[in-house]
N, CA, C and O atoms as a MOPAC input file, in Angstrom:
PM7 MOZYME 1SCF
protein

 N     35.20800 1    12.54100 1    -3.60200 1
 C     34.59000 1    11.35200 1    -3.04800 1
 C     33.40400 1    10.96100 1    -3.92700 1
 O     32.47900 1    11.73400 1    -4.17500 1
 N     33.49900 1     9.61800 1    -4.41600 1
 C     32.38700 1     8.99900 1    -5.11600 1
 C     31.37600 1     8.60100 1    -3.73700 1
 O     31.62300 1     8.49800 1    -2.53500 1
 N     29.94900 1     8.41600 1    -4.67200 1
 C     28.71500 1     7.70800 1    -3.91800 1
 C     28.00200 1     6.52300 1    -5.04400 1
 O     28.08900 1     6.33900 1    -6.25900 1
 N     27.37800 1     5.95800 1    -4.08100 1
 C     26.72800 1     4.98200 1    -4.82500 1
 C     25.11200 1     5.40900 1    -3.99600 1
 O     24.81800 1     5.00600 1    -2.87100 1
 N     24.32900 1     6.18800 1    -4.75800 1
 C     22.88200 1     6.41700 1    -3.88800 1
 C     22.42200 1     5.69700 1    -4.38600 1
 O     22.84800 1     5.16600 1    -5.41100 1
 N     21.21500 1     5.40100 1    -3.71900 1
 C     19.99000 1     4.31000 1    -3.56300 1
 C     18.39900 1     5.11000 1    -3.38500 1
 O     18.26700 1     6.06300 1    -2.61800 1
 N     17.79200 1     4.81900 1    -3.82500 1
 C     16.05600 1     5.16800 1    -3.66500 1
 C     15.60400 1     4.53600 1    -2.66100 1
 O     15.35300 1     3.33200 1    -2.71500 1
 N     15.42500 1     5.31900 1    -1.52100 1
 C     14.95400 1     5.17100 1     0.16300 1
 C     14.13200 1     4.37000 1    -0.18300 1
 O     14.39800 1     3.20100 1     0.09600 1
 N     12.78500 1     4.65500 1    -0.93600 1
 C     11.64700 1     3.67700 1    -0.45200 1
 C     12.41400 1     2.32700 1    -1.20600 1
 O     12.07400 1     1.45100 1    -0.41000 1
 N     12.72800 1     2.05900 1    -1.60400 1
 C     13.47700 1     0.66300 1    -2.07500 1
 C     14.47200 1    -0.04200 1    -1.73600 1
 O     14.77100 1    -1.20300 1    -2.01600 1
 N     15.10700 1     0.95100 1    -0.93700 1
 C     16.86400 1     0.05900 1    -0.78100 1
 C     16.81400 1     0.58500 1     1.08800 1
 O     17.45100 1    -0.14200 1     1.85000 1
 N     16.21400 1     1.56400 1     1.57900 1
 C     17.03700 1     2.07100 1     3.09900 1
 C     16.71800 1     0.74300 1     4.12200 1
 O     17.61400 1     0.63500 1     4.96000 1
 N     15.93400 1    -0.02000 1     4.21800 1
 C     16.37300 1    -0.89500 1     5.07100 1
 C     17.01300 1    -2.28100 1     4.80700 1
 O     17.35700 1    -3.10000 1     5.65900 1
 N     17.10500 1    -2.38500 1     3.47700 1
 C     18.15700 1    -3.38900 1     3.04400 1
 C     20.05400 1    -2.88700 1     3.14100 1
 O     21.07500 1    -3.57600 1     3.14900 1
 N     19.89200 1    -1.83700 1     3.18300 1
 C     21.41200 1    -0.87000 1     3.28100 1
 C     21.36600 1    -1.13800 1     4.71200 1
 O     22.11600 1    -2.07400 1     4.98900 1
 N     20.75300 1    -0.65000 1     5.72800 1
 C     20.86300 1    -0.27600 1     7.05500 1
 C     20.96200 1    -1.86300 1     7.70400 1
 O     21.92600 1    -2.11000 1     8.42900 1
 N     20.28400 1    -2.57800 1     7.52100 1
 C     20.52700 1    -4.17000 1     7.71600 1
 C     21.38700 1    -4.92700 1     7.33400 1
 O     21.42400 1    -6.08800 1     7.74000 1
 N     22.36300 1    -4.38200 1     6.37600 1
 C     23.76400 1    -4.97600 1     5.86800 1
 C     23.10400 1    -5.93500 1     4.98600 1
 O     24.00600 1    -6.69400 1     4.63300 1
 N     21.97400 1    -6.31700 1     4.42400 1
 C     21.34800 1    -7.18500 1     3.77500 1
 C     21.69400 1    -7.10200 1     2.54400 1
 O     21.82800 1    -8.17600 1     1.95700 1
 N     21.94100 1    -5.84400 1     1.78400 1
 C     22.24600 1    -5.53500 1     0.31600 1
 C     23.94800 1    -5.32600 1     0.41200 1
 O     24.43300 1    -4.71400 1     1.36400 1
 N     24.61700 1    -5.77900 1    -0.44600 1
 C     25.64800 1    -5.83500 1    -0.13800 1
 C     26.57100 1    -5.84700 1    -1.65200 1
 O     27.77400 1    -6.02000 1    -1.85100 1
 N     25.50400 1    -5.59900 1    -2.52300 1
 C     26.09600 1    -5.22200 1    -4.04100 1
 C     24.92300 1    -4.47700 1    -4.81300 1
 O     23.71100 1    -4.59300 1    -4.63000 1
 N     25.48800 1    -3.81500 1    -5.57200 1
 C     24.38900 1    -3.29000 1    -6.49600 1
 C     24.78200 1    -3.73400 1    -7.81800 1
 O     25.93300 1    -3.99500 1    -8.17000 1
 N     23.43500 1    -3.81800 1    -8.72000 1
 C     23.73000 1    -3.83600 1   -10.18500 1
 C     22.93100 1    -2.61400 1   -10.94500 1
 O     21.77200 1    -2.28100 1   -10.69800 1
 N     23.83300 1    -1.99700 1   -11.96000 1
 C     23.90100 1    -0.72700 1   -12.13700 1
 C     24.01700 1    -1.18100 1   -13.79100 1
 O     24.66900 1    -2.17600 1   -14.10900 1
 N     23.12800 1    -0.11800 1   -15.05900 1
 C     22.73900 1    -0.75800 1   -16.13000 1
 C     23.74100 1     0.10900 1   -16.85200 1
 O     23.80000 1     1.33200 1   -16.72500 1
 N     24.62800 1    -0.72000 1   -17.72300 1
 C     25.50800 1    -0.19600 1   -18.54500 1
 C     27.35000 1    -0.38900 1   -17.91400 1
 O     27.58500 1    -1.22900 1   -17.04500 1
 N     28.23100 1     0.29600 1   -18.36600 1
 C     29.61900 1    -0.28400 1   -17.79800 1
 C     30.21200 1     0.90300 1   -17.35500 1
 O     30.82300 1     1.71100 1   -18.05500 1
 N     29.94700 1     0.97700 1   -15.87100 1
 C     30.41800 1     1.77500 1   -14.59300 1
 C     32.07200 1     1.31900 1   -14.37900 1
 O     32.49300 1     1.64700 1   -13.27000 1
 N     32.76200 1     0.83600 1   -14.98400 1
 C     34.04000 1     0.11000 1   -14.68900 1
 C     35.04200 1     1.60000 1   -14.58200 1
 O     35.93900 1     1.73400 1   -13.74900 1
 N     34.65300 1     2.66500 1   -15.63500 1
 C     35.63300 1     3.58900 1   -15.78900 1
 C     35.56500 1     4.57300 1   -14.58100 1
 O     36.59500 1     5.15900 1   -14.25000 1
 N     34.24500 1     4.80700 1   -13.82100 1
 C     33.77500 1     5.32500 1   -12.39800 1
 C     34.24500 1     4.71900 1   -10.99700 1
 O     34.78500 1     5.38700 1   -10.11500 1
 N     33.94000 1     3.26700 1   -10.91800 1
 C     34.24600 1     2.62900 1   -10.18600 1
 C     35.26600 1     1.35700 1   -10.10100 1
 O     35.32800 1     0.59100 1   -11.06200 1
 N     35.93000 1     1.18000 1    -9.13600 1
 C     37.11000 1     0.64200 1    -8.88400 1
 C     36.95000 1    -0.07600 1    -7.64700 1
 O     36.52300 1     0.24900 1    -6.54000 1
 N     37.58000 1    -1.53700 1    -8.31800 1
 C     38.28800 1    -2.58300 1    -6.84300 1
 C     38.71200 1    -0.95900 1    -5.61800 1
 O     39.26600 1     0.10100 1    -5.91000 1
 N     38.30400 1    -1.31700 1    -4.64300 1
 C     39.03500 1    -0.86400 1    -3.57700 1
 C     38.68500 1     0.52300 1    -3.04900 1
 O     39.05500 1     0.95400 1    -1.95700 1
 N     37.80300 1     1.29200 1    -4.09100 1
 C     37.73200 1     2.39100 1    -3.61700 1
 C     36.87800 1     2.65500 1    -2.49900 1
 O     36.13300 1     1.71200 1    -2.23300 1
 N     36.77700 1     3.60000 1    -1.81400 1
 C     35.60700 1     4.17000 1    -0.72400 1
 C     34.69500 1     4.99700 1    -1.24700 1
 O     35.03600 1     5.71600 1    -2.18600 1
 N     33.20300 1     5.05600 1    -0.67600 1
 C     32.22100 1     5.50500 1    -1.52200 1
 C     31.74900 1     5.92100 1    -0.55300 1
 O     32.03900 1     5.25000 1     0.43800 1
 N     30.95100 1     6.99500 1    -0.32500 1
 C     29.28800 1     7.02300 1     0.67200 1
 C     28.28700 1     6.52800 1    -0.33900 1
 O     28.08500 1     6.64700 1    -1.54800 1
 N     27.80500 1     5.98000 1     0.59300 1
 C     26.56600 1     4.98100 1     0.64500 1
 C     25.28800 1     5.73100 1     1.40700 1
 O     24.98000 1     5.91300 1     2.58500 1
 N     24.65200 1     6.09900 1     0.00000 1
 C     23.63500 1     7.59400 1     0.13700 1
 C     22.18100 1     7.01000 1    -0.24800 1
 O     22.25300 1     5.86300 1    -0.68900 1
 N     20.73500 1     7.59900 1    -0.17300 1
 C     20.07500 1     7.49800 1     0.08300 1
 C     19.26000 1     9.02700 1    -0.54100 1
 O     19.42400 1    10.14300 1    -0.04800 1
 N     18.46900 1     8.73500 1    -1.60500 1
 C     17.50000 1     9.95000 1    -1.76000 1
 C     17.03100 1     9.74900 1    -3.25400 1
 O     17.25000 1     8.74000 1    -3.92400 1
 N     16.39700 1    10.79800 1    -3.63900 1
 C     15.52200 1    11.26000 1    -5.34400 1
 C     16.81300 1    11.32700 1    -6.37100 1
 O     17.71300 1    12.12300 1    -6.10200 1
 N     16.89600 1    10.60200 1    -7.39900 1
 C     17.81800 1    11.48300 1    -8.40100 1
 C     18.17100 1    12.90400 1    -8.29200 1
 O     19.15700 1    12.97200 1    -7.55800 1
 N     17.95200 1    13.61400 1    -8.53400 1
 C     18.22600 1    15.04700 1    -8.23100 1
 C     18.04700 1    15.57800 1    -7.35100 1
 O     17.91300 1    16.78600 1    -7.54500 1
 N     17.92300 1    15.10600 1    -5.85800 1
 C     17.12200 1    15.67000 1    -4.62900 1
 C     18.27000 1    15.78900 1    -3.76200 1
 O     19.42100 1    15.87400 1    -4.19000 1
 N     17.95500 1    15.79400 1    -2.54900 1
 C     18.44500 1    15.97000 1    -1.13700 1
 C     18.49300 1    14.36700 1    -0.95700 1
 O     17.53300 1    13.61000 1    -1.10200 1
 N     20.05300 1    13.94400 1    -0.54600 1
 C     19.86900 1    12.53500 1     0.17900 1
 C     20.76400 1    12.86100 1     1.24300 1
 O     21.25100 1    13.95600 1     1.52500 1
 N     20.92100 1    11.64100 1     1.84700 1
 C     21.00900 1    11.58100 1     3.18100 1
 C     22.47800 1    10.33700 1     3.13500 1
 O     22.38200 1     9.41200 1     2.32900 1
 N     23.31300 1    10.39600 1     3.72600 1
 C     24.72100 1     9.69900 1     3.76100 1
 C     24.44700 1     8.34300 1     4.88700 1
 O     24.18300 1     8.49700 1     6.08000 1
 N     24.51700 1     7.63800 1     4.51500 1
 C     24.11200 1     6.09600 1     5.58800 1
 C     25.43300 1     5.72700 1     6.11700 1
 O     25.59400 1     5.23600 1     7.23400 1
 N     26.34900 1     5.97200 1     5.29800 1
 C     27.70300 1     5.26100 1     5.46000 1
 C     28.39400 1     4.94200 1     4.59700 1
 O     27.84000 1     4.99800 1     3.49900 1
 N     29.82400 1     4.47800 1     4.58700 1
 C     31.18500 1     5.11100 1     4.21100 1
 C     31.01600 1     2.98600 1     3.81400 1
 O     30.66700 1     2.01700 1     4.48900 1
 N     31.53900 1     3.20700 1     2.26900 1
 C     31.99300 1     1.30500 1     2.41800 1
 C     32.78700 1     1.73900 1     1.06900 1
 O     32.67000 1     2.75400 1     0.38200 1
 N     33.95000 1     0.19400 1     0.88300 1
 C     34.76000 1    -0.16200 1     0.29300 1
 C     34.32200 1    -1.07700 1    -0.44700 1
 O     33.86800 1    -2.12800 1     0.00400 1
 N     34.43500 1    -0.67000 1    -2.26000 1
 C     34.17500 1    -1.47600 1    -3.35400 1
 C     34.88000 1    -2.50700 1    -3.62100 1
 O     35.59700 1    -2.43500 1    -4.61800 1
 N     34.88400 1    -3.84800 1    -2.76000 1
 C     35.27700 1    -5.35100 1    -3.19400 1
 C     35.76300 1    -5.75200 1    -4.17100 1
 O     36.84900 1    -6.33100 1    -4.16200 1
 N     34.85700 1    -5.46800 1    -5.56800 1
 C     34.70100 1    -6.15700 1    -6.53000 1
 C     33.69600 1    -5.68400 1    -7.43300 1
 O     32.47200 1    -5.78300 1    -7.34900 1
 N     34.57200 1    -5.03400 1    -8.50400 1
 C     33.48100 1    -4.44500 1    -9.59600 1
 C     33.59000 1    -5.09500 1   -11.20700 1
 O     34.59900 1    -4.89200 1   -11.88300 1
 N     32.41700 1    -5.90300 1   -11.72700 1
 C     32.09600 1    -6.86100 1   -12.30500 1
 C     31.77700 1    -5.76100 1   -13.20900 1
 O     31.35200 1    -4.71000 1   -12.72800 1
 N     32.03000 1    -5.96500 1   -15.20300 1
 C     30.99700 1    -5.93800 1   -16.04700 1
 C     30.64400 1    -7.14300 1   -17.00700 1
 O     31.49200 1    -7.63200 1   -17.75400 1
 N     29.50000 1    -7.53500 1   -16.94800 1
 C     28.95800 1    -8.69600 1   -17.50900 1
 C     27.35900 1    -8.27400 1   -17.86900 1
 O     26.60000 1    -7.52400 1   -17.25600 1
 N     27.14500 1    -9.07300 1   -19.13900 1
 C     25.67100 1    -9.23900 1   -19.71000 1
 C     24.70700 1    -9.89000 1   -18.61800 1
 O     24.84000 1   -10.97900 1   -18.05900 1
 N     23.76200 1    -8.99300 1   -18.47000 1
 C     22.28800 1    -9.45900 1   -17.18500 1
 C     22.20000 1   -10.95400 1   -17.95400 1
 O     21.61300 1   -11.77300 1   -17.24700 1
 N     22.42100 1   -11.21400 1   -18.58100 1
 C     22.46100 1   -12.81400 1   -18.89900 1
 C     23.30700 1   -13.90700 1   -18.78900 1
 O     23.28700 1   -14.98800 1   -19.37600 1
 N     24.42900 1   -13.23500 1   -17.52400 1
 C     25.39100 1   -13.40200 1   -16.64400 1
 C     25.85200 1   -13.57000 1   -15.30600 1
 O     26.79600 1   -14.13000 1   -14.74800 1
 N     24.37700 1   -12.56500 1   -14.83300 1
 C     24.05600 1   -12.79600 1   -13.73600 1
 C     24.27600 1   -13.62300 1   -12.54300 1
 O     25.06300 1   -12.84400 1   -12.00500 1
 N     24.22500 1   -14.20900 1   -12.04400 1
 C     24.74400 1   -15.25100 1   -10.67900 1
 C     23.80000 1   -14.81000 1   -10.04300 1
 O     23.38500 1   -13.65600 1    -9.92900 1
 N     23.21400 1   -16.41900 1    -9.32500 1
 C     22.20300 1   -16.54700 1    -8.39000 1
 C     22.43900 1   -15.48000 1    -7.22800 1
 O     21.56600 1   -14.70900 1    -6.82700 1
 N     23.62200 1   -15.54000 1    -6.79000 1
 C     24.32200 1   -15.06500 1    -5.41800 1
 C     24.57400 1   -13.66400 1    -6.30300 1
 O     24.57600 1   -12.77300 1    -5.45300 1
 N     24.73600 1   -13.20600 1    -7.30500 1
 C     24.55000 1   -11.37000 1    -7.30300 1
 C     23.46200 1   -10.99500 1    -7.39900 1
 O     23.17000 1    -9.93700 1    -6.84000 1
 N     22.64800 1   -11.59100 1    -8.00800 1
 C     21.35600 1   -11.53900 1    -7.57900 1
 C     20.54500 1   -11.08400 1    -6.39100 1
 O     19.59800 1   -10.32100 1    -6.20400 1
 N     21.54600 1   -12.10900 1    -5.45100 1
 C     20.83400 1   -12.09000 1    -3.89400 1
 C     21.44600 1   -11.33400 1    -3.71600 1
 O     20.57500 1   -10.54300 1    -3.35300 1
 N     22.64800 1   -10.59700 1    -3.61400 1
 C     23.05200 1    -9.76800 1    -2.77600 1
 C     22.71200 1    -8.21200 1    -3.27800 1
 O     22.93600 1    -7.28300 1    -2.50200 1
 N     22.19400 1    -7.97900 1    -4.53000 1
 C     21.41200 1    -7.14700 1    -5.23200 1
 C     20.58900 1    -6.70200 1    -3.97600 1
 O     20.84100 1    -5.81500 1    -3.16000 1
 N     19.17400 1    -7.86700 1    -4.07800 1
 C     18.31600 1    -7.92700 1    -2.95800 1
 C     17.77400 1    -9.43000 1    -3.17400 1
 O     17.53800 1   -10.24100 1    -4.07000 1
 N     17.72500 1    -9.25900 1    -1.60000 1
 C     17.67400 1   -10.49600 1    -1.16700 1
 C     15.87900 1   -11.20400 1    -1.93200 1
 O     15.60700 1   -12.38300 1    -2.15800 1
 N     15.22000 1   -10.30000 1    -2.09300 1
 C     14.15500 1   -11.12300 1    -2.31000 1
 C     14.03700 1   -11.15100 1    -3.89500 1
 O     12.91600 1   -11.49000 1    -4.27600 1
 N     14.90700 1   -10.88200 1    -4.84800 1
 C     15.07600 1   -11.06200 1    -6.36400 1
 C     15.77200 1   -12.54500 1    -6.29000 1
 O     16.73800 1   -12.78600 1    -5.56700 1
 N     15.13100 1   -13.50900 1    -7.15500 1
 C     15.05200 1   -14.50600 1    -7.50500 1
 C     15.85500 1   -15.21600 1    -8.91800 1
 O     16.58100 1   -16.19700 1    -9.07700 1
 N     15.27600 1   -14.11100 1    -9.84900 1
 C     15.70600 1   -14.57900 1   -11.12000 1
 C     16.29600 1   -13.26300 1   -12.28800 1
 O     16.27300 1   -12.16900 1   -11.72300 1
 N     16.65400 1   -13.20800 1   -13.33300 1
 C     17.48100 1   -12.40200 1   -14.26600 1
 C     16.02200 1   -11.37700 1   -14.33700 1
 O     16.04600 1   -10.16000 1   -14.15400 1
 N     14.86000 1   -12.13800 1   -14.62600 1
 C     13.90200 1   -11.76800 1   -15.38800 1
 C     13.04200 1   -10.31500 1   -14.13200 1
 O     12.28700 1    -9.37100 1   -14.36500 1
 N     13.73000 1   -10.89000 1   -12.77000 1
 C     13.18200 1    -9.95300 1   -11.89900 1
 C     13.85900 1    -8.66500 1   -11.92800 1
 O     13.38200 1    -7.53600 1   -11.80200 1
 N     15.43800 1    -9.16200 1   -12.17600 1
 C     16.45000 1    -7.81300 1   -12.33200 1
 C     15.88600 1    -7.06400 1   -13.59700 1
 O     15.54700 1    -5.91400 1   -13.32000 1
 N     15.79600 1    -7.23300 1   -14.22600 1
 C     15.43500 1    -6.52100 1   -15.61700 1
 C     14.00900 1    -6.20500 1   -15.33400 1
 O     14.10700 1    -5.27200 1   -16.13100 1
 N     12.68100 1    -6.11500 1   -14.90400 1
 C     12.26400 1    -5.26000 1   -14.33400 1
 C     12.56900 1    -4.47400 1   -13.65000 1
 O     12.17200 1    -3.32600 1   -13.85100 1
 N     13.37200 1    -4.76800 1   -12.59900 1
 C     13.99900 1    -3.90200 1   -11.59300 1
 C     14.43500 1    -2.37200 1   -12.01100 1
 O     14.02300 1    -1.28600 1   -11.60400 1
 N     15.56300 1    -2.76100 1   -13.11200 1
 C     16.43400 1    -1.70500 1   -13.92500 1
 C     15.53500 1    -1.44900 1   -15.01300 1
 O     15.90700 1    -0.48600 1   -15.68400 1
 N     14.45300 1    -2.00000 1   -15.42200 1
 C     13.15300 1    -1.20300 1   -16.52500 1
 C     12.70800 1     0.00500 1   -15.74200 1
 O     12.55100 1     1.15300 1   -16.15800 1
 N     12.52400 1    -0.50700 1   -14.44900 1
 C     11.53800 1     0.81800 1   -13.52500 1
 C     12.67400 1     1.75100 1   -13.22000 1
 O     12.58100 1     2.92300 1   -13.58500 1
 N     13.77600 1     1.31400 1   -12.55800 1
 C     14.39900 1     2.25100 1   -11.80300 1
 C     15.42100 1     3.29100 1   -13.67200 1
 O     15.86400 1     4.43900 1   -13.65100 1
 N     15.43900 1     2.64100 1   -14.50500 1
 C     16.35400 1     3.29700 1   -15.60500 1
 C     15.64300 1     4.11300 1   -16.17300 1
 O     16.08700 1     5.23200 1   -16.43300 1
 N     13.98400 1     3.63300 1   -16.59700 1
 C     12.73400 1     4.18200 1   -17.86900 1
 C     13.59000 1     3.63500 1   -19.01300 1
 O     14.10400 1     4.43600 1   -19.79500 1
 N     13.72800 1     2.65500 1   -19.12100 1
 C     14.37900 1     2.25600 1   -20.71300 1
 C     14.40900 1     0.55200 1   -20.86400 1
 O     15.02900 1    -0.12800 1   -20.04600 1
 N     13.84800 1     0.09400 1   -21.72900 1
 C     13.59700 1    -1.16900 1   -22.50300 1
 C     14.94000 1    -1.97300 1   -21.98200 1
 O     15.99800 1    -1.39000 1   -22.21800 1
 N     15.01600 1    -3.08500 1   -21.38600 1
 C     16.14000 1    -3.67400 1   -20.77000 1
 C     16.04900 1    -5.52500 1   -21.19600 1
 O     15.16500 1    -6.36900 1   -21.04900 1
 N     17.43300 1    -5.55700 1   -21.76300 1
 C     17.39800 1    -7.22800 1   -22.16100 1
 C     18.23700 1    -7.86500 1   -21.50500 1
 O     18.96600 1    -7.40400 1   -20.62700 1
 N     18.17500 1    -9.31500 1   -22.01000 1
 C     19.68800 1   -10.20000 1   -20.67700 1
 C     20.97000 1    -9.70800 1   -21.77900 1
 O     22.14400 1    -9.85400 1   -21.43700 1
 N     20.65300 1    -9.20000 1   -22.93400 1
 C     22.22900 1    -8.74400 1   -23.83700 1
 C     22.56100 1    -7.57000 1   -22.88700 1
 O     23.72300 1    -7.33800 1   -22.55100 1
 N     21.70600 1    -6.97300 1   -22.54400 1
 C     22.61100 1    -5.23200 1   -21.84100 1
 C     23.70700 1    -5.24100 1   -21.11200 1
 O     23.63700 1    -6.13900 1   -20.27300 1
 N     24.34100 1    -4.85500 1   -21.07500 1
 C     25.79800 1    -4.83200 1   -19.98200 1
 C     24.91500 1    -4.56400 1   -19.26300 1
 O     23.72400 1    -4.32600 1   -19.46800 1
 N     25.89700 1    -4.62600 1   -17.83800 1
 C     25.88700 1    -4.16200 1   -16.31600 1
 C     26.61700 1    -4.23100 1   -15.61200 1
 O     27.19900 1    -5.31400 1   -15.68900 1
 N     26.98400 1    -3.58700 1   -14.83500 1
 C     27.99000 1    -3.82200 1   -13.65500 1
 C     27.19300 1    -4.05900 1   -12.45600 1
 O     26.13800 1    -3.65400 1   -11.96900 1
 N     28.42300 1    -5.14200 1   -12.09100 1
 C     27.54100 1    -5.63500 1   -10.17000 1
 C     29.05800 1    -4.87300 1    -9.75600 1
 O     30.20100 1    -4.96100 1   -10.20500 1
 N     28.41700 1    -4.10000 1    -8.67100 1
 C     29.13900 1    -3.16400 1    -7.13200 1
 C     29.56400 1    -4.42000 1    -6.30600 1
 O     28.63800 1    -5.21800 1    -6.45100 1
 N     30.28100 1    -4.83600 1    -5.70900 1
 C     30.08100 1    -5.42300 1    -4.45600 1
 C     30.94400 1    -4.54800 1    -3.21600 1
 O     32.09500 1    -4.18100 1    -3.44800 1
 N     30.39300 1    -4.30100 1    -2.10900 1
 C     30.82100 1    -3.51600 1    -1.58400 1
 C     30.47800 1    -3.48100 1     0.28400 1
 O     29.37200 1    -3.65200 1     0.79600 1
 N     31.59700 1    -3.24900 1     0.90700 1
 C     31.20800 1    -4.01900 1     2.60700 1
 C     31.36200 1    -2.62000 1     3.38500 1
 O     32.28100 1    -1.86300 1     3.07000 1
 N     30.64200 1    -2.35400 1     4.19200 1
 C     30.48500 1    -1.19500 1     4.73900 1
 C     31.93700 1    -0.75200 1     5.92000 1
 O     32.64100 1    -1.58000 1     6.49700 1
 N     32.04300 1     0.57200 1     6.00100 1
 C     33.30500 1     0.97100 1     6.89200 1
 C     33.15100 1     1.12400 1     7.91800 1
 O     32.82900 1     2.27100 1     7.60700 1
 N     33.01700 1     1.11200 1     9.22800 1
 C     32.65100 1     1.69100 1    10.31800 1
 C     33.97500 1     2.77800 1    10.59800 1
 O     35.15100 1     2.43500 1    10.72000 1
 N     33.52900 1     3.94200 1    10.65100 1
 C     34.07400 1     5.07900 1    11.23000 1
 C     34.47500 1     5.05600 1    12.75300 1
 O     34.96000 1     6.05800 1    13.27900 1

């Protein structure tokens, strides 16, 4: 079973609110992730203890240049990112590595399962 974790202080009440509803992930995740698959949808530290939120199905897995972006992956990233220039901070902090609109990325899109 694949996961797609998230950094609590940043993402757990956008996950738990159904508000986030894709991720963009820096570099080309295409060979990991797949149309259709099921994931837990996790929560914690890179190397730590996380916590399982819930079970969802990958929609639609995109690789395209952050200079490709879409308003609407954007938003569904998170809702309060606006522009390319916000994502690429985003993935500067969360990666530690120098980030341009040339970099690949993959957008997740992905709708939660109820058990």
């Amino acid at each position: 079973m694949f996961a797609l974790n998230f950094y609590s202080e940043l993402y757990d009440d956008l996950l738990l609110s159904n508000r986030k509803t894709a991720t963009i992930r820096l570099g080309d995740k295409a060979d990991k992730y797949q149309d259709g698959m099921i994931v837990w949808v996790t929560v914690g530290p890179r190397f730590g203890r996380r916590q399982k939120l819930f079970a969802a199905i990958l929609d639609r897995v995109e690789v395209k240049p952050i200079a490709e972006l879409s308003p609407r992956d954007i938003e569904r990233e998170n809702p309060e990112l606006r522009s390319q220039d916000e994502v690429i901070a985003l993935l500067t902090r969360i990666y530690g590595e120098f980030v341009t609109p040339a970099h690949n990325c993959t957008v997740i899109y992905f709708s939660r399962v109820d058990e």
